[in-house]
Structures are given as structure tokens and as C-alpha cells.
N, C-alpha and C positions, 0 to 999 in steps of 0.2 A: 588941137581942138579949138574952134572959132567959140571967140565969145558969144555969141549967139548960142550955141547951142547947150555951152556952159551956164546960162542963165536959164537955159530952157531945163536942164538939170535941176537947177537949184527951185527952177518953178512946179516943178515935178513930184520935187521932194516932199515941199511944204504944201501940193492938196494932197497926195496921197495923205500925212498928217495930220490933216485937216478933216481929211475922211477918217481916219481911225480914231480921232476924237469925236469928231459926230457919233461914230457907232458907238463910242465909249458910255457914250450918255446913255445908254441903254441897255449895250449889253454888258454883263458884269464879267471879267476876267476873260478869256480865252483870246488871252492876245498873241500867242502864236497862230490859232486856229486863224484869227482876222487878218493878219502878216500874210499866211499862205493864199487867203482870198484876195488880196489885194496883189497878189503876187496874179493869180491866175487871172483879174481884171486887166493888169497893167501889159498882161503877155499876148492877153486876147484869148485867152485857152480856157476851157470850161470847167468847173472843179464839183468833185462826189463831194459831201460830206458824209460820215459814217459816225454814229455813235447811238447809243439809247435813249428812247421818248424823254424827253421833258428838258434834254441837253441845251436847247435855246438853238439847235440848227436854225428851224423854219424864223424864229427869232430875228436870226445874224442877218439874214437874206432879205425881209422884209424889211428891217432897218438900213443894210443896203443903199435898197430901191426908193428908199423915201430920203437919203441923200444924193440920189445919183436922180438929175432930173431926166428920167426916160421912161420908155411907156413900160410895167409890170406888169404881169401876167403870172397868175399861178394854176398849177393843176396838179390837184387831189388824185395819186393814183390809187386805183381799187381794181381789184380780181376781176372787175365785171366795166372796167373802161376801155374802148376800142379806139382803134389807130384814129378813126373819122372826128374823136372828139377831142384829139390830142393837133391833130392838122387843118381839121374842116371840111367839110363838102357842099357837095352842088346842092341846092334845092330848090323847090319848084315855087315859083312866087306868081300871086294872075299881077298879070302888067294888059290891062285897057288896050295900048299901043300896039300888041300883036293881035291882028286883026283874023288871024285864022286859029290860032288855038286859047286866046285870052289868056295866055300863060307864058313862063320863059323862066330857065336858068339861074339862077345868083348865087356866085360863090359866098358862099360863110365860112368867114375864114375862125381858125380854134385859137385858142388861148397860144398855141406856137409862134404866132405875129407879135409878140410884145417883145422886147428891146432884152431888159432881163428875164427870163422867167426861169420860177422856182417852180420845180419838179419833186414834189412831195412827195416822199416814202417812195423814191422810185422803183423798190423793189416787191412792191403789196400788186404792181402790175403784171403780165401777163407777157411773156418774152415779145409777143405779136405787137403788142402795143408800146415794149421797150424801145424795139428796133424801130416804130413809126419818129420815137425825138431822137430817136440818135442819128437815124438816115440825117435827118433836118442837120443837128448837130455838125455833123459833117460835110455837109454839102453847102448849108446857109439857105438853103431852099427845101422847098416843098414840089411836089404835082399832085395837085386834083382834079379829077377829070382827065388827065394828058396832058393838063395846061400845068408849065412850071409857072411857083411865085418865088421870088425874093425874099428873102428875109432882110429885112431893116439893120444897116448897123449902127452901134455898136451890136451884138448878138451876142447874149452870156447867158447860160444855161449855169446855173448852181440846183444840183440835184442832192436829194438826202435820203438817208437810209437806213435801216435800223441793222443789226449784226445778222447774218443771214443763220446765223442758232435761234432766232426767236422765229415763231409760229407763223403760218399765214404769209411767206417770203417767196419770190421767186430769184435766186442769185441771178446778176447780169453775169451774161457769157463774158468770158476773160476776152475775147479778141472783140465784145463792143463796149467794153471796158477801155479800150485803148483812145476812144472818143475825150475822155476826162484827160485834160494835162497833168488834173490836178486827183490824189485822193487824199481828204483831209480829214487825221482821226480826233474827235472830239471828245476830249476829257472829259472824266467828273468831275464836279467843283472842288478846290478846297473847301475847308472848313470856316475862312472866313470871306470866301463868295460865295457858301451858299448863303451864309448869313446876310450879305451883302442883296442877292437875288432877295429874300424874305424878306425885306425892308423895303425894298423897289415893288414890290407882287401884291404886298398886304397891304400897301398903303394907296394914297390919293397916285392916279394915272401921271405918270409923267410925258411932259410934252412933246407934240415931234422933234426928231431932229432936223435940222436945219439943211438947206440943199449945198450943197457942194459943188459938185461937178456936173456940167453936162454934157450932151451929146459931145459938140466940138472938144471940150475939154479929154474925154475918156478914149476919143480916136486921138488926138493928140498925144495921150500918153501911150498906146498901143503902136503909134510910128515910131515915137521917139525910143521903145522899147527896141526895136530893131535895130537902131542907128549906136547900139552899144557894144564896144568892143569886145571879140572875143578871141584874145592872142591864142597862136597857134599849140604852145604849149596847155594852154586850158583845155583847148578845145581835145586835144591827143585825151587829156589825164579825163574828160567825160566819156572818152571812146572807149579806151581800158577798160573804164569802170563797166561798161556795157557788154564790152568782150568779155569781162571776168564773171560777168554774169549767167552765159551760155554755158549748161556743164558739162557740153562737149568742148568744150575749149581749153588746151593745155596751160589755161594762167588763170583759170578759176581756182578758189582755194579749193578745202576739201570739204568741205560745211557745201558750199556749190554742188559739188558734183554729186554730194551723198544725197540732198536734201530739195535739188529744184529738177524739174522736167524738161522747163524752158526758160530760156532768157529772157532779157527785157527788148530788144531788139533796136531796128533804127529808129522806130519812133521815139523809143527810149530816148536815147542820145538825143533828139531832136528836142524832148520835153527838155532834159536835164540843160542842155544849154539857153531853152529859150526860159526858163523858168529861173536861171541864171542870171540873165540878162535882165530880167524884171524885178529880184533881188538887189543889182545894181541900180538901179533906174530909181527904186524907192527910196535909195538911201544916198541919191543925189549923185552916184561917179559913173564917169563912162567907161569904166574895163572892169570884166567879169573877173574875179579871183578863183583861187582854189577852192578857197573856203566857199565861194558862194554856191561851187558847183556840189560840193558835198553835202550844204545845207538844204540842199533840195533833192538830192538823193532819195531820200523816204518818200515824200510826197510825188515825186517824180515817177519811182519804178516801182512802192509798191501791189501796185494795183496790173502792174506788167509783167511779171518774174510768176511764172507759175508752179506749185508744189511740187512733187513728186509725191506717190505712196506712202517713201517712206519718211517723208518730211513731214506729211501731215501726223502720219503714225506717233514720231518723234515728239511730236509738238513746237516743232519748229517755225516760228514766223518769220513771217516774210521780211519785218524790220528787222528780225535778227538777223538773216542771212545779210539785208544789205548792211549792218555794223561790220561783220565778218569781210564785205569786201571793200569798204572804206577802210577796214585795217591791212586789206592786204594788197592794196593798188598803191602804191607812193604819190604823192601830190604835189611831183616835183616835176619841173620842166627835163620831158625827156631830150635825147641826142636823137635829131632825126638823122643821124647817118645810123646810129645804134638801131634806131628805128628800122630802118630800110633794111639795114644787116639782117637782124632776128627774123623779117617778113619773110627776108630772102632763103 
């Protein structure tokens, strides 16, 4: 490892910490939940949050954007918002200059052009209008008119959502689901944060927080997130765990086979490592561990791994099936001749 890039580490460590203390200043506890957003900042990968109104989501996100100097953007979704106001479109403006119809064209572009943007209640929208930010999500572009735009980067979408058992919901389909790197479930406070919230809420406004990181800095961290090792043996034990996920697969446990439809797939494995590597990245080392790939496991596949009948029947969740197979994948460096063998 060149000193260069070890100092580029150690430089890494301390704004990512620097930004979780800025958020601190505001938001009261949920510092795993903040750990996983900075996880899916540092990967480049865009993350759901999921929990009940008043959790402090839209909170965490706008606190964010007011340390990270880049352009915000937020959109309200509602039952009655259309793709056009989530991306933008053409509209007729008179322009003097065109001499035969005093009229012309001008794109307007939607709240989708901002750097972060927070996608509120993303599931109070309309599947038509879901798949208009996730097409985005995934591509980094738009077309309006026929005409493609760019999307600006960095590009981080944090979307929120309330539990799809409350009223007035439309659930995102599982396979544009797979757009999130990240799904992040938001607790309820304890007892002495909500105390904490009540004393920050009912009292005098406290001030912004302070800017952190900008553009340069957050693509900076997004390379250097890629440039972190991940030994062959790690990489095998996120494979497994992906394999053991599918409950057609002879190395699923039995909680798998009884209880899911489908697996987490290659995306899978591709979150779990790169989400991995953005776990390393924040905490200053350049090689991905075991532990770091397990620790990302929930957030990684469970938004990937789909029910079955009779899992849902069960009451089986999805973080319990993946406990089930972090206990039954080993997180040991396999023998790739062993490997090859059992393939073969």
C-alpha cells in the first residue's frame, strides 16, 4: 500500500467523522442508521430508508444536504404526482427571436437535477411515477422530449417510506427495488432520545450545521471506495452467502428453502461487497474483512431476498432468514481446490 493512498485513508476516515458529527448536531441517536448512509454515500449507491412518520428520516437527509455542499432537491410524493414532475418537460415559452411562430421549446428540467435528492414517502406514489426516479436512478440520466440529460455527479438519491401495512401505500416492485444498494430500517427512539428529540423540538431552533464535504471531496471518497481491497477468500464467503440464499440451491439452510421464493442474486453479491468496501473506507483500512461483509448483509439483501407464501404466512422476515444464513455460511477462507472439487 503507497503512502499516498494510506493518508488518503486516514483522510477519509476523519470527514466521513466529521460528517457524522455534523449530523449529530441534529439528529438525536440513530447512529447505526447514519453509519449505513454514509456507507451508501461513500459506495456511491443510493439507499431506502424505511420506518414510521415522525422517525426523523426526512430529518437525517436534509441535515445531510446542508453538510454536504451540493445542489438538494426534494420531492413530495403524492397519489396524484406524474413522471413529468419528477423529471421535467418541454414547454412552450414566446421568445421575440423566432420570427415565424414567436414561440419555442425550453426544457424544464424537475427536482431530479439536484446532486442529492430526497424522495419523500416514496411509496404514497403511483408505480408510473416510481419507475420515472428509478429509470433516472439507474441510468444517471433522463430523456425528455428524445433528448437524453445527464445527471450531475455526485448523484445520491435517499428515498423514505413508511411500512407498506399503513394506508394510502403503493409497495415498490421487488426487482425496482434492486435500484437501492442500500435498505435502511429506522428504529424507535429509546427512552432517553426521545427525551433528548423533546428538548432539541420544544426549545429555541438550533443552528445549521456546518458544511463538510463537497463535490470534489464525495467523488473523492466514491474512487477511493473502489480502490479497497477485497481478498479472494472474502470475496468466495459474499458469494456463498448469495448462493445460500437461492432456495433452489443445495447449501441453503432449511429456514431458506421453507420460507423464500428467490434469492438475493448477482446484484446481491455486488451490493454486499461494494458496501463492504465502503465499511472499510470509513473506518480508515484498505482490506475488506469478514466481519465487514456480514455487517452489511441486512442492509444489503434485505430488500433482495423475496418471501415465499409460506414465509409470509409464518411470519418469517427477511432479517431473520438472513441471521439463519450468516449462521450457516462459515466465514472462513475457503480451499479453492475444495472449491473447484464440490463445483466439479
Amino acid at each position: 500500500m503507497s503512502e499516498q493512498f494510506e493518508a488518503g485513508l486516514k483522510q477519509a476516515a476523519a470527514a466521513v467523522n466529521m460528517l457524522k458529527d455534523a449530523i449529530g448536531r441534529v439528529v438525536v441517536g440513530q447512529s447505526d442508521v447514519v453509519n449505513q448512509v454514509m456507507w451508501g454515500l461513500a459506495a456511491g449507491g443510493h439507499v431506502l430508508l424505511e420506518g414510521a412518520p415522525g422517525l426523523g428520516k426526512t430529518l437525517l437527509v436534509r441535515t445531510l444536504s446542508q453538510c454536504l455542499d451540493l445542489r438538494f432537491s426534494r420531492i413530495q410524493f403524492t397519489p396524484d404526482l406524474m413522471p413529468s414532475d419528477v423529471i421535467g418537460t418541454n414547454v412552450l415559452v414566446m421568445d421575440p427571436s423566432q420570427r415565424a411562430t414567436g414561440a419555442m421549446f425550453s426544457v424544464q428540467k424537475g427536482p431530479i437535477f439536484g446532486q442529492i435528492v430526497l424522495a419523500d414517502e416514496i411509496n404514497r406514489a403511483t408505480p408510473k411515477t416510481q419507475s420515472a426516479l428509478l429509470e433516472a436512478m439507474a441510468e444517471h440520466a433522463v430523456t425528455i422530449a428524445g433528448t437524453r440529460h445527464a445527471l450531475e455527479e455526485p448523484f445520491f438519491v435517499l428515498a423514505t417510506e413508511n411500512p407498506i401495512e399503513m394506508e394510502g401505500t403503493y409497495p415498490l416492485p421487488e426487482a425496482q427495488l434492486d435500484r437501492f444498494l442500500l435498505k435502511v430500517i429506522v428504529p424507535n427512539p429509546s427512552e432517553n432520545e426521545l427525551v433528548e428529540v423533546l428538548a432539541r423540538t420544544t426549545g429555541h431552533e438550533q443552528g445549521a450545521p456546518p458544511r463538510v464535504l463537497g463535490r470534489d471531496g464525495v467523488l473523492r471518497l466514491r474512487s477511493m471506495c473502489r480502490d479497497v481491497v477485497v481478498a479472494e477468500p472474502v470475496a468466495r464467503y459474499a458469494a456463498r452467502l448469495v448462493r445460500a440464499s437461492d432456495p433452489t440451491s443445495p447449501d441453503a439452510p432449511d429456514l431458506v428453502k421453507r420460507s423464500l421464493r428467490y434469492g438475493a442474486g448477482v446484484r446481491g453479491a455486488q451490493s454486499l461487497v461494494l458496501a463492504a468496501k465502503a465499511v472499510a473506507l470509513c473506518e480508515g483500512r484498505a482490506n475488506v474483512s469478514f466481519a465487514d461483509v456480514a455487517g452489511v448483509a441486512k442492509p444489503a439483501l434485505r430488500h433482495r431476498i423475496i418471501r415465499s407464501f409460506e414465509g409470509e404466512a409464518d411470519g418469517v422476515s427477511t432479517d431473520t432468514v438472513i441471521d439463519a444464513l450468516l449462521a450457516s455460511v462459515e466465514a472462513r477462507p475457503a480451499s479453492v481446490d475444495a472449491e473447484r472439487t464440490r463445483q466439479a
